[in-house]
Every structure is written in C-alpha cells, then in structure tokens.
N, C-alpha and C positions, 0 to 999 in steps of 0.2 A: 444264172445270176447269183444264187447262194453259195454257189464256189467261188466268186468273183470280187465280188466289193469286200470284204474285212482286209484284203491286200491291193486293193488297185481302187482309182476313181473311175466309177462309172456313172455312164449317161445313157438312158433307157429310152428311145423312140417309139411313140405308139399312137395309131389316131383313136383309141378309145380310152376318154378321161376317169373312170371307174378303174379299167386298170391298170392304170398309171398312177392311182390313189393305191389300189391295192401295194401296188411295187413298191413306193415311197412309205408308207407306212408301215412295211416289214423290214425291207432294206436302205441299207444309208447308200443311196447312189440318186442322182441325179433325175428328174425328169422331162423332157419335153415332148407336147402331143405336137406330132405332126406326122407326115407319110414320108418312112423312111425312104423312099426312093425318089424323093424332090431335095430339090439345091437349099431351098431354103430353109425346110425343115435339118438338112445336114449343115449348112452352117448356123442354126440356133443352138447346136446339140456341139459347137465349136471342136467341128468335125478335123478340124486343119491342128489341132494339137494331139488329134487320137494315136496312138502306136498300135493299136490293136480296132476293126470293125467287123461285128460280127451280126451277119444279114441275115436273121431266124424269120423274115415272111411266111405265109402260109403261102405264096406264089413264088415258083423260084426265076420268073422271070421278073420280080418287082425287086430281087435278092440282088440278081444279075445288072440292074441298073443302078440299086444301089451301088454296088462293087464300084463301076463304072466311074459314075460320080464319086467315091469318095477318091477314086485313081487322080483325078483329077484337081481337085480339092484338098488332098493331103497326101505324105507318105506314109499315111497305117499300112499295114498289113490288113487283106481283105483275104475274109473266109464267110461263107455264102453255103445254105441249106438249102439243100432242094428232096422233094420225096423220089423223084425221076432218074433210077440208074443211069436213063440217055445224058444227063448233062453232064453225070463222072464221067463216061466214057469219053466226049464230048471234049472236056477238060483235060484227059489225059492224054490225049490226041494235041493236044498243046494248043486249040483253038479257042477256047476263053482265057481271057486277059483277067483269072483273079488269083491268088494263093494260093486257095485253098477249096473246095470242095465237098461238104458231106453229106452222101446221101442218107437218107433216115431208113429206106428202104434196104441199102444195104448192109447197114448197122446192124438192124433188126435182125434180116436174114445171118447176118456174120454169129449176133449171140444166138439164134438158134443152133444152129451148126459148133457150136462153139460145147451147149448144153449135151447136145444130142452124145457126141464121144464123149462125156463123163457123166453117167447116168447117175443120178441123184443128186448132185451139185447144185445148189440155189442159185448161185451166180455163177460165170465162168469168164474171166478174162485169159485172155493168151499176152504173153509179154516174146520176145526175140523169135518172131515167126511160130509161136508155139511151142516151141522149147521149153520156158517156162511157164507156169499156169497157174493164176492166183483161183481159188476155189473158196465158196463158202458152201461148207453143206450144214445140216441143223441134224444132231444127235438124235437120233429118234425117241420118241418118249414111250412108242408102244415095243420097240424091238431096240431096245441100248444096245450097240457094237460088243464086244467082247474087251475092249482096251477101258470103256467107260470106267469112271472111277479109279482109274491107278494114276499113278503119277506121271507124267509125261514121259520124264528119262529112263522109266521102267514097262509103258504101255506099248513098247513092241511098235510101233508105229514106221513107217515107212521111211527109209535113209533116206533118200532122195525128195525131201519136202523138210521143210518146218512150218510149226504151228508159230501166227504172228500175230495172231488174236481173237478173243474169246468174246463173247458178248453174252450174258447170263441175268436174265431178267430186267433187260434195259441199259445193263451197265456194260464198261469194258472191263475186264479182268486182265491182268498182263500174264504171257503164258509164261511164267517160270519152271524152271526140270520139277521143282513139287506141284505145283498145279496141278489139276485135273478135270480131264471132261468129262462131265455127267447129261445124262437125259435131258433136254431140252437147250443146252447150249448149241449156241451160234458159234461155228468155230472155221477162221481164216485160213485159208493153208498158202504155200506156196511152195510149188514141186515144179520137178522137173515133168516131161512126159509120162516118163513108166508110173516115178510119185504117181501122178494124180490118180495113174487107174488100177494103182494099189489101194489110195483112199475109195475110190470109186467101191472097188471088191468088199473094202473093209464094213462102208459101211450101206451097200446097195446087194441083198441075199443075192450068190449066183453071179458065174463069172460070163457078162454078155459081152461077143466083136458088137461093134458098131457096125452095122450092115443094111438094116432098111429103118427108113419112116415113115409113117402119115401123113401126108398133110391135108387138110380139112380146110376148105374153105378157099374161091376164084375167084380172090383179088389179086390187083397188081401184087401185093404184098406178099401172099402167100405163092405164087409165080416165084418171086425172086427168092423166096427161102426157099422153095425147090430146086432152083440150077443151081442155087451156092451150094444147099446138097451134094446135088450130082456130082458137081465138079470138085467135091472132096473123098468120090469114090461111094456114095450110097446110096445105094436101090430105095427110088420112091414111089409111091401110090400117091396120088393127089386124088381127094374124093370133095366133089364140088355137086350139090343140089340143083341148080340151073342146067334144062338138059342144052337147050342152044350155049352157053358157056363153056360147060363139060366137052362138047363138039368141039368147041374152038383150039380150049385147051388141046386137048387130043392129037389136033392136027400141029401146033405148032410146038409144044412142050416137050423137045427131043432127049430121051433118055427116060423119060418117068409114065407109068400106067395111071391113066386118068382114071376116075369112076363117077358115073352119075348115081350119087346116091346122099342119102341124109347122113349126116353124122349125128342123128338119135333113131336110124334102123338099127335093131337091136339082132334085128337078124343080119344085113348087111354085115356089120361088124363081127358077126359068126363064122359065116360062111367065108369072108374074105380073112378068117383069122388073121384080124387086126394083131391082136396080143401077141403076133408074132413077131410085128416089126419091133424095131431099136425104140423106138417114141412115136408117140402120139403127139401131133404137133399142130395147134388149132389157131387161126387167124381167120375167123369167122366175124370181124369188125363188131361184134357184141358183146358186150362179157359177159352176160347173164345167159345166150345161148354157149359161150367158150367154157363157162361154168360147167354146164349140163353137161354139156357134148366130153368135157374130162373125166368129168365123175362115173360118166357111163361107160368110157374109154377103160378105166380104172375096174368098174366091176365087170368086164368083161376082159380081163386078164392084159390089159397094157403095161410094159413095165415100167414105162416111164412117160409122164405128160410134161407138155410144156405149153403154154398157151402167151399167147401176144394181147397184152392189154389196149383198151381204150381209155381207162382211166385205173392211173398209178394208184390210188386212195383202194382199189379193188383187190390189190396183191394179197394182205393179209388175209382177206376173206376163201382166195385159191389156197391156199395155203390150210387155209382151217378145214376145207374140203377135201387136203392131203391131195390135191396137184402139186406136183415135184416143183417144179419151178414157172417163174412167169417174165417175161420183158416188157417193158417200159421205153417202147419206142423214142419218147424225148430224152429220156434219159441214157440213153443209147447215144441220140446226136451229141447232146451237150457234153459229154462224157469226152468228146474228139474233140469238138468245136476249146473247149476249154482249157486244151494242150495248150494251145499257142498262147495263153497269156502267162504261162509258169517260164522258168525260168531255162533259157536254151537248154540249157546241158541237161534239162528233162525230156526224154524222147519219147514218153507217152505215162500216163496217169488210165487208173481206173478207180470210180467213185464205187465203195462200197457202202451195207447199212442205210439205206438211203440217204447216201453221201453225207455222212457221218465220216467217214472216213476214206482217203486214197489212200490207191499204190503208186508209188511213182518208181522208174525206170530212170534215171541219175547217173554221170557223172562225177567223180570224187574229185575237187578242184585241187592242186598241186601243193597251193598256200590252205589248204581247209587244217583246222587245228584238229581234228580227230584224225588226219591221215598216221598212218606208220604207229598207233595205236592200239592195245588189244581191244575186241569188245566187251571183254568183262571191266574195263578199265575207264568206257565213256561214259560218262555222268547220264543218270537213271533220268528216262522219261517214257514217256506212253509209245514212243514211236521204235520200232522193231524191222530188224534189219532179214530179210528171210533169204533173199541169195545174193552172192556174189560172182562178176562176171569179171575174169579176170585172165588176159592171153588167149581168148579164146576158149577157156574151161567154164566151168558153173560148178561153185562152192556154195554148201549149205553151210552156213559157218557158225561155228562154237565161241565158245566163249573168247579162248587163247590167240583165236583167229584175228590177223590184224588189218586193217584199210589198210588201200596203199593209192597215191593217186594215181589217177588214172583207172581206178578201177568203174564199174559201172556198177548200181546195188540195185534193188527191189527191194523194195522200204513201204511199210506200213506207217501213217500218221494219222493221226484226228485231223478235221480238214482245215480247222482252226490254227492247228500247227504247223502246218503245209510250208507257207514264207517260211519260217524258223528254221524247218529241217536243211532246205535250198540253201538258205546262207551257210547252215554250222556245216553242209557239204562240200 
C-alpha cells in the first residue's frame, strides 16, 4: 500500500478497526471495515469504479471469492494472494476465473534461488528471464574489495553492469564516473549474467559454481524453496528436526537428501560438512532460532547464509550478525501484486531499500520527449538508467548513448518518482 496511494486512490478493506486506524493515519487512502469477501462490504469500498482489486486475505479461498464477486460487481482487474503453490498451478491450468495469481510461497522460494547463484548480494532481482540482474550488495567494512575508493570510471569494475545507485549512511549518492565506493556503502548494480558473477567474485573472497544448498527447516515453505532449487540444477540437503517429518519428506522430496537432524548439532554440521554447500538456507518459521542456526552455519565455514524472515523489522538485526542476506516474504508478494497498478508499458518493478526505491523494466513511448536524445543531454535527476534493451541486444549505456522508441530500459527511481519517470517515458 506504500507503493500505491502518493499515485492512485485507494481503498483499504479490513474487519479489524485498529488496523484500519493504523492504515489511515500513515497513508492517505481510504478506509472501510468490513470482510472483503462479502457484496456488501465490496460495494461500501465502491468496488464497481475500482480498475485494479487486490485480494491480500490470510485465506486464499476468502481471496478467491472475493475475485469472484468483484467479476461480478465491476470491471477491475482481479489479482488474488494465496500462500498455496496448488492454486498457481490451478490458475495456470486456466481453471480460476481471476488475472492474476501470486503465490507468496513461490516468491519467497524464487528470491531464494535467485540469492543462492550470486553469493553475497543482499538483494537479487532477475529482470528478461534472468538476463538481466539488479543486485544490492553492501561494501564490506571488515574486508573493502580492491576498487573501494577510486573513482568509478577508473575502479576496474565489470563492463557488463552499471552502478545505479549508492546509498551511504541513509542517504542516496548519485553514481557519477568520480564517485566512489567506500566501506559500508550500499551499492545498486545492474548487469547482465556474467556482470553480476564478476560483482559476485569482486566482492565474495573465492570464485564458487553454484552447485549445492541447505536447506534447514520442514515446512511447506522450505519444500518449495527446495524443488525451485532443484529444478534450477542444484543439489540439495534438506535437514529437518521432526523425525516423522523428515520420514515424510524423504519419501516424497524427489531429487534432494533429506536429514533428520538439528540445525544447532554442531557436529551434524561437521560431519555433514555443511560449509561445503553453495548456501546455507534457513526457513525455520522463527527468527531468533534462523538467527542462531546462521551464525552457527557461519562459524562452522558456510559461505553464504540466507534466511526467510517472520518479521521484516528483524533484517537489520541478520545483518549485524553478518548473515549475507534475508527475504521478506510480504514483501516478495507486494513486489508482484503491485506491477499491475504502474503503468502497462511497465512489465515488472523491483522495490529496493525497503522500497525506497524501484526498478522498473519500461517501454520508451514513441511521442516520449527524451526519445532520440543523448543521456548526457537529459535533464539531471535521481533516477538512473542501468540498461538498455534494444533489437533484441542489452546495452549498458554512456553518456553519448541515445533513447530511441521503442526501446525497453531498466531504470532506477526513488519510489516517490516512480509516476514522473512513466510519463517523461
């Protein structure tokens, strides 16, 4: 919703009046308590003028009636959350009547897998099937890369990516060619493939294939970050504590070595020389055990962790504990769910910074006043253009480099400027 109202009117459904006070007194957007999957709570909320409904239930069959009803009731567009991979599959079998579809579970599982092939990256988005890949990694403060402190156009840095922004004690810095990255910046990138796992190299000691991971913990969740695994080619161990669980798994988890065992056996983790897999990868539904169970991954030679949150407010905290990276399961869904209110010719956004900022994947419109343009030549703002798609090539592009329509970009914005960038496109 904080990506959503400074550009659109919204109207918020909920049967709990606390937070629906909380929602209204943060955000300028509308509220009505009632249960979004009743007729009459959908038309108080004057469902029949909406262009966009978006069904975030904690049930996805309360999502699913909603959809239902608003079909009925209006011509929005219906997009519907469920945690349940079976009602994507479901949906893409062509047998629910809604838009749209997103599982949270397979979100989740996608930025794991997504983390895992770029080892140290705090965030990972994939944009045109993976080809391109937007990356935040953080400079290290105990071991600074080798480029730290020089100047962009002279720090040797990977052809295939640009830097599209910096974030250096709270603030944004624009990368200009004299810029430079120092110890503890926060720094964007967007590259191509080979990019990213040259950033990877650059700034992760030791050049590791992507080839096995851990995964710790026997819920549905951690299940499905394991076949998205596999089925991107990576040998897994799933190590689950419940021994009837671990049974289970066992039997039907085709492709991955189960293990019944703690993920704080200190010997386990020995003997099964964990540190040898690609990441250590923890969805243990606690964060205070995902805590531990990292840190210990860590001192017993992991080289990369990643853990799945239960509460976002918790990330900094992994972070101070030097786990590599963390997801934010809602913010994984809303991430998708939130496409569909930008502007068409936007074929997918990733919120960075805790959505401080996207990236959006754009269309250049034909009448847009920056087309046929150099970039040294558009009038200066925060927002930073890192590739260009164009005949089917991928251009990092300079300064001299010019739009053209019809091109497709990958653009950085504050998220505040998000509408602005859409139009001057």
């Amino acid at each position: 919703m904080e990506s959503l109202h400074e550009h659109h009117d919204c109207t918020v459904l909920d049967l709990d009046p606390a937070r629906l006070k909380e929602v209204s007194d943060a955000l300028d957007v509308r509220v009505v308590r009632g249960d979004g999957a009743g007729r009459e709570a959908l038309q108080a909320a004057d469902v029949k003028r909406a262009d966009l409904v978006l069904a975030c239930m904690p049930r996805a069959e309360a999502n699913l009636v909603a959809a239902m009803l608003v079909r009925r009731l209006s011509d929005a567009r219906t997009v519907i959350r469920t945690g349940d991979t079976a009602y994507l599959d479901t949906w893409r079998s062509g047998d629910l009547d809604v838009d749209f579809i997103v599982s949270t579970e397979f979100q989740t599982a996608s930025a794991v897998a997504r983390l895992v092939g770029v080892p140290g990256a705090r965030q990972a988005d994939f944009f045109l099937d993976g080809e391109v890949q937007v990356l935040q990694f953080d400079v290290s403060r105990r071991e600074p890369p080798a480029f730290s402190g020089r100047p962009l156009a002279a720090a040797g840095l990977p052809r295939q990516s640009r830097v599209v922004g910096i974030v250096r004690d709270g603030n944004q810095v624009l990368p200009g060619a004299g810029e430079r990255l120092i110890a503890g910046d926060r720094v964007i990138v967007v590259a191509s493939r080979s990019g990213a796992r040259e950033w990877s190299r650059l700034l992760v000691r030791g050049d590791r294939v992507v080839s096995e991971a851990a995964v710790f913990g026997g819920t549905e969740l951690a299940v499905t970050v394991a076949r998205v695994l596999i089925d991107r080619g990576i040998h897994v161990r799933l190590v689950e504590s419940d021994r009837q669980r671990a049974h289970e798994l066992a039997d039907s988890l085709d492709g991955a070595r189960v293990f019944h065992a703690s993920a704080f056996d200190r010997d386990f983790l020995r003997h099964e020389r964990i540190a040898q897999a690609t990441a250590a990868v923890f969805v243990l539904g606690d964060d205070a055990l995902s805590l531990y169970a990292a840190v210990l991954a860590k001192v017993n030679g992991a080289h990369s962790t990643v853990a799945v949150l239960v509460d976002p407010d918790a990330a900094e905290v992994f972070h101070a504990a030097d786990v590599d990276s963390t997801i934010d399961p809602a913010a994984e869904t809303a991430e998708v769910m939130v496409r569909f209110a930008h502007d068409p010719r936007t074929r997918q956004i990733a919120m960075l910074d805790e959505d401080r900022f996207e990236i959006l994947d754009i269309a250049v419109r034909g009448d847009s006043r920056l087309a046929g343009r150099p970039l040294s030549e558009l009038p200066p703002t925060t927002s930073v253009i890192g590739a260009i798609v164009r005949d089917g090539g991928l251009l990092f592009p300079h300064g001299e480099q010019e739009l053209r329509a019809g091109d497709r970009v990958i653009v950085l914005a504050e998220r505040r400027r998000v509408g602005d960038v859409e139009q001057a496109l």
